[in-house]
PyMOL Python script that loads the backbone (N, CA, C, O; Angstrom):
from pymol import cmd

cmd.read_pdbstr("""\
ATOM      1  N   UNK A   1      -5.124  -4.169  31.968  1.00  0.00           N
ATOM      2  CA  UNK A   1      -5.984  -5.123  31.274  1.00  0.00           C
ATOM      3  C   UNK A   1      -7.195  -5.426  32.139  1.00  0.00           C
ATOM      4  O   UNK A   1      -7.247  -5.049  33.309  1.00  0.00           O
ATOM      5  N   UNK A   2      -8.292  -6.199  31.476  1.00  0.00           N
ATOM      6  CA  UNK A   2      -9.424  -6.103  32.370  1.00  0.00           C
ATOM      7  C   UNK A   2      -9.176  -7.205  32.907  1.00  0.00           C
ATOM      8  O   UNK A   2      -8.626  -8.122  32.298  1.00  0.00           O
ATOM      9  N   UNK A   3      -9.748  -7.305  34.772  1.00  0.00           N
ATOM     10  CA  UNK A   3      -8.916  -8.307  35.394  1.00  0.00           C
ATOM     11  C   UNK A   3     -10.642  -9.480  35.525  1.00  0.00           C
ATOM     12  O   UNK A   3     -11.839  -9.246  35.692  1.00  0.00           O
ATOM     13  N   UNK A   4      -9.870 -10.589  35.348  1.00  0.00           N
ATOM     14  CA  UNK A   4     -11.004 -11.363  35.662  1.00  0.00           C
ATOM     15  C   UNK A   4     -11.760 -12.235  34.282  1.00  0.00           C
ATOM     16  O   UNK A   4     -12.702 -13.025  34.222  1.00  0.00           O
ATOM     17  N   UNK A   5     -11.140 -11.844  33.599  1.00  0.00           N
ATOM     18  CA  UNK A   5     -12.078 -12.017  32.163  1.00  0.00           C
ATOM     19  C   UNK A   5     -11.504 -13.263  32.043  1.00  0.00           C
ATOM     20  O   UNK A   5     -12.292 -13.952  31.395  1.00  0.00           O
ATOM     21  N   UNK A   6     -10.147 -14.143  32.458  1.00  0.00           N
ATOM     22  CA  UNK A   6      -9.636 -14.990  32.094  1.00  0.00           C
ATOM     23  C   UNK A   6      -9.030 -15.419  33.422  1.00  0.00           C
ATOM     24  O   UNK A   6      -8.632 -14.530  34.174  1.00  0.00           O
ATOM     25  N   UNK A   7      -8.884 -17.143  33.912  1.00  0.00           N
ATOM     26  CA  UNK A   7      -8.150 -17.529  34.797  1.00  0.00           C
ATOM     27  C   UNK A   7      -6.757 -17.318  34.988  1.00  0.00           C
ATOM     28  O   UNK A   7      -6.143 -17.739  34.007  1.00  0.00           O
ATOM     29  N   UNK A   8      -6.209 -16.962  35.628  1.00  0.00           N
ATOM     30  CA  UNK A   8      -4.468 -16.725  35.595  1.00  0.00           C
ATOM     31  C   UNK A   8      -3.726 -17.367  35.370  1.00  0.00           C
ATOM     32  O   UNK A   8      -2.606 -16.856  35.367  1.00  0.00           O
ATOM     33  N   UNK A   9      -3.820 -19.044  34.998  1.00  0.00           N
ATOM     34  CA  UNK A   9      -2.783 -19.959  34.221  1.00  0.00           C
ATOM     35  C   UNK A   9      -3.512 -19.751  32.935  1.00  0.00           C
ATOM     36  O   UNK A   9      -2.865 -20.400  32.114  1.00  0.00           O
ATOM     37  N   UNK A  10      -4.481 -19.207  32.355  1.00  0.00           N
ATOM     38  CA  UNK A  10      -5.016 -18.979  31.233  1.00  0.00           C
ATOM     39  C   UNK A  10      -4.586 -17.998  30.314  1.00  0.00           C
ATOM     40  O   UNK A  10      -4.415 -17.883  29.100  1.00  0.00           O
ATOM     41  N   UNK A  11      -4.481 -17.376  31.283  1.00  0.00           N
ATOM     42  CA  UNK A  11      -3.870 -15.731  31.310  1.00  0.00           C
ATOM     43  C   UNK A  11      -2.245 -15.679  30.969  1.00  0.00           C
ATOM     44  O   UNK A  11      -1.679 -14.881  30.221  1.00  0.00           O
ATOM     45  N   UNK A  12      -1.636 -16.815  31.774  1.00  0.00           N
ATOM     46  CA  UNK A  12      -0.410 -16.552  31.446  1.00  0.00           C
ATOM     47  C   UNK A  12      -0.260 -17.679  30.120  1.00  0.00           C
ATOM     48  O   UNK A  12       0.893 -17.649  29.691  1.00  0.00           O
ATOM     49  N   UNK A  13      -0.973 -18.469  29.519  1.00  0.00           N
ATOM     50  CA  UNK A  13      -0.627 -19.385  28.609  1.00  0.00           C
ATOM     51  C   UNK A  13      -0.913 -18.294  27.266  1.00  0.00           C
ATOM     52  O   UNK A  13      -0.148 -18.421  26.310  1.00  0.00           O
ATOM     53  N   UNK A  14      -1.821 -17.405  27.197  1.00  0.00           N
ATOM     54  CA  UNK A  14      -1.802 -16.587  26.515  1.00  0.00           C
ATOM     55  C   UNK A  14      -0.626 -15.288  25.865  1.00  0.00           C
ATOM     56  O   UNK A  14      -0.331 -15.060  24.692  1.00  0.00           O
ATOM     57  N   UNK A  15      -0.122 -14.576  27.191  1.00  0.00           N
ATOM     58  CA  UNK A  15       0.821 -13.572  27.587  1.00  0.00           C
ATOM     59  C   UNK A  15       2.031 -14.809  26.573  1.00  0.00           C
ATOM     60  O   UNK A  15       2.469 -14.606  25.440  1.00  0.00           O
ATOM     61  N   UNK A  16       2.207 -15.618  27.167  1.00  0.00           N
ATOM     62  CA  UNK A  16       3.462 -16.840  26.581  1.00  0.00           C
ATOM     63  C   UNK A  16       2.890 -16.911  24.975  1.00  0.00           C
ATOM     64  O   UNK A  16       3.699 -17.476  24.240  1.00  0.00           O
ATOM     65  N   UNK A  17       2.175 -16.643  24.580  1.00  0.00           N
ATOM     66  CA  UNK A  17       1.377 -16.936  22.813  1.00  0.00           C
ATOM     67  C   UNK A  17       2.180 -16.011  22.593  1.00  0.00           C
ATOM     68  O   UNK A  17       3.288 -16.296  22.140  1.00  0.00           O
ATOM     69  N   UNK A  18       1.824 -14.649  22.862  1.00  0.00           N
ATOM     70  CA  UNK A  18       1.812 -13.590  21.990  1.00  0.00           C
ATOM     71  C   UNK A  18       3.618 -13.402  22.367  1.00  0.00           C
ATOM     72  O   UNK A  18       4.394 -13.146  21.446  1.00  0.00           O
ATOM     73  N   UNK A  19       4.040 -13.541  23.586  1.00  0.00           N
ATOM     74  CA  UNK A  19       5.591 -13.243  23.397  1.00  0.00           C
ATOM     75  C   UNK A  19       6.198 -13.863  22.894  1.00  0.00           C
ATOM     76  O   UNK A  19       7.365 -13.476  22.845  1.00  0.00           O
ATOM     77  N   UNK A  20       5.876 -15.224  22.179  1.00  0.00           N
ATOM     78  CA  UNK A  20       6.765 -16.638  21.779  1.00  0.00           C
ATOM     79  C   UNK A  20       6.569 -15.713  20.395  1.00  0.00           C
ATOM     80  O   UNK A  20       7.616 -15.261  19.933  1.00  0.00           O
ATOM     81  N   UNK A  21       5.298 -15.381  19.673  1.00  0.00           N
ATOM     82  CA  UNK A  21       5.112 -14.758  18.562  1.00  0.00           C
ATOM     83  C   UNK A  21       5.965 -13.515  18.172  1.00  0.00           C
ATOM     84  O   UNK A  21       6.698 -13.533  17.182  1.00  0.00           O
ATOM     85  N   UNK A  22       5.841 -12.445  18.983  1.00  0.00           N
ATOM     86  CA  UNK A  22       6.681 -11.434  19.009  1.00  0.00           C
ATOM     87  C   UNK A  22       7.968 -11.434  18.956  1.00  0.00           C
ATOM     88  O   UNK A  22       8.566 -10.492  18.438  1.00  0.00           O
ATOM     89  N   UNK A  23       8.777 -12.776  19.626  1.00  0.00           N
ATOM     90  CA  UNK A  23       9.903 -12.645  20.007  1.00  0.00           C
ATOM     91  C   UNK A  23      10.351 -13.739  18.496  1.00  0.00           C
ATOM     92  O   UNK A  23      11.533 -13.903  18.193  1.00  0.00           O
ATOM     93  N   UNK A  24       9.637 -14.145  17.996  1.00  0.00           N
ATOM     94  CA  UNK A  24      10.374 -14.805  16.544  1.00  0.00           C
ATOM     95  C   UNK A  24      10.837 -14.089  15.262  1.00  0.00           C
ATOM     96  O   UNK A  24      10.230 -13.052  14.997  1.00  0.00           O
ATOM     97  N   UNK A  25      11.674 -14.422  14.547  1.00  0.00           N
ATOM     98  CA  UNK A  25      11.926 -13.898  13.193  1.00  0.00           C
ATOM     99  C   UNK A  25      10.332 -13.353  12.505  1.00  0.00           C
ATOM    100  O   UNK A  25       9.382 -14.049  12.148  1.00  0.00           O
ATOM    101  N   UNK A  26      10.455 -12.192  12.494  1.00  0.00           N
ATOM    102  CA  UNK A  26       9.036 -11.871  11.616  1.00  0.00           C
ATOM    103  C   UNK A  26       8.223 -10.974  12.768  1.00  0.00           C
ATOM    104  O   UNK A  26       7.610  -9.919  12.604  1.00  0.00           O
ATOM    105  N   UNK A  27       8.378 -11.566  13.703  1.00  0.00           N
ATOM    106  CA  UNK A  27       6.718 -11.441  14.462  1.00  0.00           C
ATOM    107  C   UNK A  27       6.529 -10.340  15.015  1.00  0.00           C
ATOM    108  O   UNK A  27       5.454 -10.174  15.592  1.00  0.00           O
ATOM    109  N   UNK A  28       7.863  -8.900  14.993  1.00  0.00           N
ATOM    110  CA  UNK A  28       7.371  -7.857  15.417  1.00  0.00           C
ATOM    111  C   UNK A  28       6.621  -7.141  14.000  1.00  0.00           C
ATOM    112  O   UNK A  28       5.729  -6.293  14.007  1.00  0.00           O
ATOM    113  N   UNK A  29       7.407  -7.885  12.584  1.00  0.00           N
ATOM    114  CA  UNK A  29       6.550  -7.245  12.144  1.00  0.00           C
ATOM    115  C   UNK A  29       5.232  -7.395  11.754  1.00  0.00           C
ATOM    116  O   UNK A  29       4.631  -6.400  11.349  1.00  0.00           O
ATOM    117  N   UNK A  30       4.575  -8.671  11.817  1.00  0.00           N
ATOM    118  CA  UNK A  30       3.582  -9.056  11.940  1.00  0.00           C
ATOM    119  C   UNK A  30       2.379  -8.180  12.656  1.00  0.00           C
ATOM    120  O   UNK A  30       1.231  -7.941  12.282  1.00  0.00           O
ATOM    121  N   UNK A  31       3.346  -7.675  14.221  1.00  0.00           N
ATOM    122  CA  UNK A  31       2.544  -7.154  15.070  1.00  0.00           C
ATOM    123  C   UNK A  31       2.340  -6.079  14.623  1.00  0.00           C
ATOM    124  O   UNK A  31       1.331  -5.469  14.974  1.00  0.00           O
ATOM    125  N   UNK A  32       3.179  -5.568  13.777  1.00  0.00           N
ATOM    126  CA  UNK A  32       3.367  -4.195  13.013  1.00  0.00           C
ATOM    127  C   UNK A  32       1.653  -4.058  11.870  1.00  0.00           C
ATOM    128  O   UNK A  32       0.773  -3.213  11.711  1.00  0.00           O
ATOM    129  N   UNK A  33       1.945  -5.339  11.370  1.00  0.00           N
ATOM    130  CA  UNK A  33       0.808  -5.065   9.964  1.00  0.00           C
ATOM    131  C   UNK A  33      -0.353  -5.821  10.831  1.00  0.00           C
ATOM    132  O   UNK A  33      -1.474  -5.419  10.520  1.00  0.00           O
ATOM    133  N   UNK A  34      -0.342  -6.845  11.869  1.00  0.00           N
ATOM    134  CA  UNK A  34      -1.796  -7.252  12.303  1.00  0.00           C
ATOM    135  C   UNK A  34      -2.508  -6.878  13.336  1.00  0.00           C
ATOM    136  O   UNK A  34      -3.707  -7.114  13.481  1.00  0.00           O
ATOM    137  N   UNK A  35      -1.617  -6.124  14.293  1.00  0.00           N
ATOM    138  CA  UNK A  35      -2.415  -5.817  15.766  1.00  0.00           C
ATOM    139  C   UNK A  35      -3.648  -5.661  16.052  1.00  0.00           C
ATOM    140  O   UNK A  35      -4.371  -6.016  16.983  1.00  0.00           O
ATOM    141  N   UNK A  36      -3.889  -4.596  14.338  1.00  0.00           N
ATOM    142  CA  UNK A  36      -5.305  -3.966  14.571  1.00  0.00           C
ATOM    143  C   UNK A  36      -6.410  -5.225  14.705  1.00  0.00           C
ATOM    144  O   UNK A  36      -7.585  -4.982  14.980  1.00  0.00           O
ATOM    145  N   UNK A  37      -6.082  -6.145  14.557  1.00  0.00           N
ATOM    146  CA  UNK A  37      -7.101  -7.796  15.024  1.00  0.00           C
ATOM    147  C   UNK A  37      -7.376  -7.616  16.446  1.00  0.00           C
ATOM    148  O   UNK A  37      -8.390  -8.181  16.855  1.00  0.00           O
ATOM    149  N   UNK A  38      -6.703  -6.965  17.264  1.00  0.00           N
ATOM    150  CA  UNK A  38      -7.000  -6.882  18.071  1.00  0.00           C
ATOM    151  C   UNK A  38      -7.422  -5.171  19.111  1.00  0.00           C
ATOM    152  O   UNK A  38      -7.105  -4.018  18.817  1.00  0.00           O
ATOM    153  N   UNK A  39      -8.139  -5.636  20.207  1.00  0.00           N
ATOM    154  CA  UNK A  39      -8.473  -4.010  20.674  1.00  0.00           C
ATOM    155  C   UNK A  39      -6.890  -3.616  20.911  1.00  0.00           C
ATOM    156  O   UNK A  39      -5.787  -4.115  20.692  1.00  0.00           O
ATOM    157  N   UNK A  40      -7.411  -2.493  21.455  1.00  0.00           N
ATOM    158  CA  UNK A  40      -7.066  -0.755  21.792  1.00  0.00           C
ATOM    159  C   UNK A  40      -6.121  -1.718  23.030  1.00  0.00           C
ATOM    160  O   UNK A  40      -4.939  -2.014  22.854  1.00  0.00           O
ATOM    161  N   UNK A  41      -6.914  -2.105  24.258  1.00  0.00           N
ATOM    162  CA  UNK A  41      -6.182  -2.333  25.595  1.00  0.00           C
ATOM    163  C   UNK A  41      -5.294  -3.581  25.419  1.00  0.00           C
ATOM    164  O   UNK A  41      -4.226  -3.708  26.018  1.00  0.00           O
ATOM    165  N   UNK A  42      -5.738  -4.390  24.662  1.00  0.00           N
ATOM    166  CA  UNK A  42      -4.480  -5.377  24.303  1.00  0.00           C
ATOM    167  C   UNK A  42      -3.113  -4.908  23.441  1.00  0.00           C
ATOM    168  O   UNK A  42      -1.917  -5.146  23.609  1.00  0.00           O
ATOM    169  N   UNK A  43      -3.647  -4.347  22.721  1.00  0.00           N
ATOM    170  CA  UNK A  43      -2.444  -3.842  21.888  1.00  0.00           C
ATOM    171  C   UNK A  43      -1.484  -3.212  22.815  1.00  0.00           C
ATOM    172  O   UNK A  43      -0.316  -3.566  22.978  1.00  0.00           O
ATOM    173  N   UNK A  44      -2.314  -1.894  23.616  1.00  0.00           N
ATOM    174  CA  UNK A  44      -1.194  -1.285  24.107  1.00  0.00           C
ATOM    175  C   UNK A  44      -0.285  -2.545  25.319  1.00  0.00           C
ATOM    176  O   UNK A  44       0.854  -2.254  25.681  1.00  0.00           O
ATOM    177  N   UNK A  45      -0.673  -3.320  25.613  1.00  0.00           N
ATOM    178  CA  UNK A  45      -0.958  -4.235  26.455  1.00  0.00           C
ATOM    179  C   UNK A  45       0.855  -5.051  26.075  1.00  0.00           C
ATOM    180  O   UNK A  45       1.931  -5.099  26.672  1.00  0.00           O
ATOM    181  N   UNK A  46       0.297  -5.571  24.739  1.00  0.00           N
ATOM    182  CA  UNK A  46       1.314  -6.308  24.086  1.00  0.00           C
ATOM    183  C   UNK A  46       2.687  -5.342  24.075  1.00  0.00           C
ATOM    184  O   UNK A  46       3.710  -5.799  24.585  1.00  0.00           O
ATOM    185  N   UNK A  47       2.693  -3.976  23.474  1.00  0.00           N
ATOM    186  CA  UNK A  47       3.365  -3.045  23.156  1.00  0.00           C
ATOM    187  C   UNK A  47       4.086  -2.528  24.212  1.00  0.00           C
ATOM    188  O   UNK A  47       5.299  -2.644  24.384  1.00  0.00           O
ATOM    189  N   UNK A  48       3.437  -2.057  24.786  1.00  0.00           N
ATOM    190  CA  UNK A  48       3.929  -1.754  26.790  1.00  0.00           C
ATOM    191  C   UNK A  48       5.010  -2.910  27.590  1.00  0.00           C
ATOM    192  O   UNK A  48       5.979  -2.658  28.306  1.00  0.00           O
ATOM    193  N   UNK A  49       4.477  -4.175  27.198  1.00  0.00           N
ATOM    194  CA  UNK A  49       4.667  -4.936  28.325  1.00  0.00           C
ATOM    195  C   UNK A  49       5.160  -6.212  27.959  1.00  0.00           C
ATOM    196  O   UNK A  49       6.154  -6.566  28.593  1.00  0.00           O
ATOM    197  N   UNK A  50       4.721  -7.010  27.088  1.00  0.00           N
ATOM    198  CA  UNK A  50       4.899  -8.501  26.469  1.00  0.00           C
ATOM    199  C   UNK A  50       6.649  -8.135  25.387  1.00  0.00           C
ATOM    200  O   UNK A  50       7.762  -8.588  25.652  1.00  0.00           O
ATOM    201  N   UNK A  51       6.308  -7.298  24.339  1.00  0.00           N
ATOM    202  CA  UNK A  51       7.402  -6.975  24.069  1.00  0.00           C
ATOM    203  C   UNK A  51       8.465  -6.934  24.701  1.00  0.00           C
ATOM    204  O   UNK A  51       9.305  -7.754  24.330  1.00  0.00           O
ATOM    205  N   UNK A  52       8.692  -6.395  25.377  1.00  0.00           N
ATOM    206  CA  UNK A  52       9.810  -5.896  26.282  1.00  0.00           C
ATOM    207  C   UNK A  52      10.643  -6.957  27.289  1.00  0.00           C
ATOM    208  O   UNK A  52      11.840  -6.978  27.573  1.00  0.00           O
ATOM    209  N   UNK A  53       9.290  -8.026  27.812  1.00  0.00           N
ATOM    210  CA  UNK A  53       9.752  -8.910  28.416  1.00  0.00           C
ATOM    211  C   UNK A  53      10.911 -10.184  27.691  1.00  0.00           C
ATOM    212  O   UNK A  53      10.975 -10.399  26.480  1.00  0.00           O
ATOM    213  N   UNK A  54      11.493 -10.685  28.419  1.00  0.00           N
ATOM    214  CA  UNK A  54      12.341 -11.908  27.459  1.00  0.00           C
ATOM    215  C   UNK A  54      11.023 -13.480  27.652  1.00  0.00           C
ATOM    216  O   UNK A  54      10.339 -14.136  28.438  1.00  0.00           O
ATOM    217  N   UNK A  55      11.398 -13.316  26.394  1.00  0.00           N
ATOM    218  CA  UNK A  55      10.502 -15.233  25.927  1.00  0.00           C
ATOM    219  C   UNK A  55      10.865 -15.990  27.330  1.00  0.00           C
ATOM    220  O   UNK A  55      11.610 -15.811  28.293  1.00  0.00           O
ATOM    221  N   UNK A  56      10.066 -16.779  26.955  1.00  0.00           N
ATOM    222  CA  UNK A  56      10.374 -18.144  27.990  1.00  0.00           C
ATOM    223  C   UNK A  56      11.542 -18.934  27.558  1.00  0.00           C
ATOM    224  O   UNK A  56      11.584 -19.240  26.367  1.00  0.00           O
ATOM    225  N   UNK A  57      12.649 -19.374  28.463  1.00  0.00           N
ATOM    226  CA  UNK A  57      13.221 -20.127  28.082  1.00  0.00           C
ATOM    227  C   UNK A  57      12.783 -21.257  27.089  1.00  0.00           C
ATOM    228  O   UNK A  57      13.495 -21.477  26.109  1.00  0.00           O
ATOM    229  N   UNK A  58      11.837 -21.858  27.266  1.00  0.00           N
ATOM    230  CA  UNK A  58      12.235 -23.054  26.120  1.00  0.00           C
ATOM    231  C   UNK A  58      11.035 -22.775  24.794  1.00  0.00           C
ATOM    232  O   UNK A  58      10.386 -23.536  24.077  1.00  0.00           O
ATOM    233  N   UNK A  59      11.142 -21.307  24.913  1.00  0.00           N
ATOM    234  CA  UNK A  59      10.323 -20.591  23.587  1.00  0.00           C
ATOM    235  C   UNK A  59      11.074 -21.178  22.242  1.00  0.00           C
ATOM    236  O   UNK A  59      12.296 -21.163  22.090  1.00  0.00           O
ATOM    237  N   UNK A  60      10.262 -21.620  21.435  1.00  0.00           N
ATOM    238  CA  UNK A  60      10.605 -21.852  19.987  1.00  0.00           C
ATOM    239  C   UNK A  60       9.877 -21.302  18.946  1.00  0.00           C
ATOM    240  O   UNK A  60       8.650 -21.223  18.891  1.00  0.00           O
ATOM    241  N   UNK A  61      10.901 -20.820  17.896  1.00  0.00           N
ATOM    242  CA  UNK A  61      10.205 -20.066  16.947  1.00  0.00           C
ATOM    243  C   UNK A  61       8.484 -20.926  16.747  1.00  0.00           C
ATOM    244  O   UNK A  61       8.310 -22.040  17.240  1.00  0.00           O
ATOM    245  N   UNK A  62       7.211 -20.101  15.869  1.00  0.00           N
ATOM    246  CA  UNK A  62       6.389 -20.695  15.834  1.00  0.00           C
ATOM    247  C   UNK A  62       6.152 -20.755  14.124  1.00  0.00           C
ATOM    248  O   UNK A  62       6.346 -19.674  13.568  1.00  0.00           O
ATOM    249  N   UNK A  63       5.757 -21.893  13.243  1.00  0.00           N
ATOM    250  CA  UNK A  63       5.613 -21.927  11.967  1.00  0.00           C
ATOM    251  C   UNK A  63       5.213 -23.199  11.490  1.00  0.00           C
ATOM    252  O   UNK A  63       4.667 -23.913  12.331  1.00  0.00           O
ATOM    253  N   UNK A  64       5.326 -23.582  10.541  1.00  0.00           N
ATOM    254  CA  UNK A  64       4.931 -24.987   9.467  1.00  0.00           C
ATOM    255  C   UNK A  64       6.009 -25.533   9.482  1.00  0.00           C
ATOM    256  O   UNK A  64       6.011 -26.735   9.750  1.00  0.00           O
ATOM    257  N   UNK A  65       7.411 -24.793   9.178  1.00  0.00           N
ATOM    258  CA  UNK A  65       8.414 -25.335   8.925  1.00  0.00           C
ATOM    259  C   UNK A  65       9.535 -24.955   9.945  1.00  0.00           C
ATOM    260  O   UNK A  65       9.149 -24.392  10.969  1.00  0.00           O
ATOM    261  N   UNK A  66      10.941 -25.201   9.791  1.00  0.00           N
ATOM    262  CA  UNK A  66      11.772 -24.772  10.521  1.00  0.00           C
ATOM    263  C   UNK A  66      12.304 -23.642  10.119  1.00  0.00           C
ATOM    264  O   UNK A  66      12.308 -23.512   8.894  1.00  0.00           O
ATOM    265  N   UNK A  67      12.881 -22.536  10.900  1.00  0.00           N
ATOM    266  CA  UNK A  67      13.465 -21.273  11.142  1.00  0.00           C
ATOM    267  C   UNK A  67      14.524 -21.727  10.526  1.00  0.00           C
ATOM    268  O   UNK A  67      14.673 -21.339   9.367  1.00  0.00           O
ATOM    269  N   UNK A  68      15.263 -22.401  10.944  1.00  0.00           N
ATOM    270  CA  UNK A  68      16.736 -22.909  11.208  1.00  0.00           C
ATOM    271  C   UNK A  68      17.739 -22.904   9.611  1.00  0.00           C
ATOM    272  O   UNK A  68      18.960 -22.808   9.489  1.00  0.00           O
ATOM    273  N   UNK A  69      16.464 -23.074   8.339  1.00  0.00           N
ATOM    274  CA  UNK A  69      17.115 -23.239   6.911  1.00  0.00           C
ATOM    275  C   UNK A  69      16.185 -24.795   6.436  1.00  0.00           C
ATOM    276  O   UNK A  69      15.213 -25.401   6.887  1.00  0.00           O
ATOM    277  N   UNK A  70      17.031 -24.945   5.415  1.00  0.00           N
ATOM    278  CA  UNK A  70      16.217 -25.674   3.932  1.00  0.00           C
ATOM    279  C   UNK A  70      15.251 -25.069   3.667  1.00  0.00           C
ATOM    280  O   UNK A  70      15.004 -24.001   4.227  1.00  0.00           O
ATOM    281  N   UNK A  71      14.245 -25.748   2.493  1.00  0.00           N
ATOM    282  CA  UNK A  71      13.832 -24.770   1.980  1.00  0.00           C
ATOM    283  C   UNK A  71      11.965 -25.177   2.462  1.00  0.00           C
ATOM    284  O   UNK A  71      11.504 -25.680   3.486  1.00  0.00           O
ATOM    285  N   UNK A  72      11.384 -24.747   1.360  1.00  0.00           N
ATOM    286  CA  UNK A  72      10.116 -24.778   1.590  1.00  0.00           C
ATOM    287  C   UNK A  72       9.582 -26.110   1.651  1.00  0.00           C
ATOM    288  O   UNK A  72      10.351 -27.012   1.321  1.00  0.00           O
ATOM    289  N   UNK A  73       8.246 -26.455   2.060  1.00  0.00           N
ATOM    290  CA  UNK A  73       7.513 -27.496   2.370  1.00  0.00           C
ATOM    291  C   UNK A  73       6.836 -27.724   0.618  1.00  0.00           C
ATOM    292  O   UNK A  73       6.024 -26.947   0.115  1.00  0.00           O
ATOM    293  N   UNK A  74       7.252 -28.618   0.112  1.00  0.00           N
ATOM    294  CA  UNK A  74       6.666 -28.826  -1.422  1.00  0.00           C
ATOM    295  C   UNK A  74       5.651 -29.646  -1.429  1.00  0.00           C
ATOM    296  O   UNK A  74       5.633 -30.626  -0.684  1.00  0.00           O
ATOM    297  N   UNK A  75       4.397 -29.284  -2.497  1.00  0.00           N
ATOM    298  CA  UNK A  75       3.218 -29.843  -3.217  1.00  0.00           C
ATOM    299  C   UNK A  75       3.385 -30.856  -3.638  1.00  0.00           C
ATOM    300  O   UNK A  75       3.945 -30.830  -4.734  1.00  0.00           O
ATOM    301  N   UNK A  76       3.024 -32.318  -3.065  1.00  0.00           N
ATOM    302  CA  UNK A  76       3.174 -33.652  -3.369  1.00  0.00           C
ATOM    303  C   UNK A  76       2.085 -34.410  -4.269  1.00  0.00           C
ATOM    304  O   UNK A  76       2.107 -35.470  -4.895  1.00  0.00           O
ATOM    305  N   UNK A  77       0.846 -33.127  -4.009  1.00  0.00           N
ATOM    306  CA  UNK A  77      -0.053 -33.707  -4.822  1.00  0.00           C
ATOM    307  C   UNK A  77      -0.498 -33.559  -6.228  1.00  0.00           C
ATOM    308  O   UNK A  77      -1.505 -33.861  -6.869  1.00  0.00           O
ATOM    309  N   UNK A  78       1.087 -32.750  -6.556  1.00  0.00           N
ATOM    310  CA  UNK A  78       0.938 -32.280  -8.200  1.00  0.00           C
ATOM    311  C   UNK A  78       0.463 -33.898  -9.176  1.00  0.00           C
ATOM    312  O   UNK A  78       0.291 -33.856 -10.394  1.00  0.00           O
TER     313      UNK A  78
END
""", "prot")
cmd.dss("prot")
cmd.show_as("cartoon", "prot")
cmd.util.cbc("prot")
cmd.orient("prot")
């Protein structure tokens, strides 16, 4: 990756984005249908390296609602 472009607690608050993402219900395939949002050296970047690693311990799925069950978030302003 290109070094310098970002501070290294910056750097790692990022690396922690994309693995909290990856590592949730959905999010490899996400990475599957969205990567191309991003370049060539990140991708392989993510793919190589972030993948592979284990989440942070106190990683939680990321969303609107909970992973866990019930159902959807309903339209109150019908």
């Amino acid at each position: 990756m290109a070094e310098g472009l970002l501070e290294p607690p910056l750097w790692m608050g990022w690396e922690l984005v994309i693995m909290n993402l990856v590592a949730a219900p959905g999010g490899r395939e996400f990475w599957k249908e969205r990567g191309y949002l991003f370049g060539e050296e990140f991708r392989r970047h993510v793919e190589g390296d972030l993948m592979k690693r284990q989440p942070h311990p106190d990683a939680k799925p990321m969303g609107a609602f909970s992973i866990s069950g019930g159902s959807l978030p309903t339209n109150h302003a019908e």
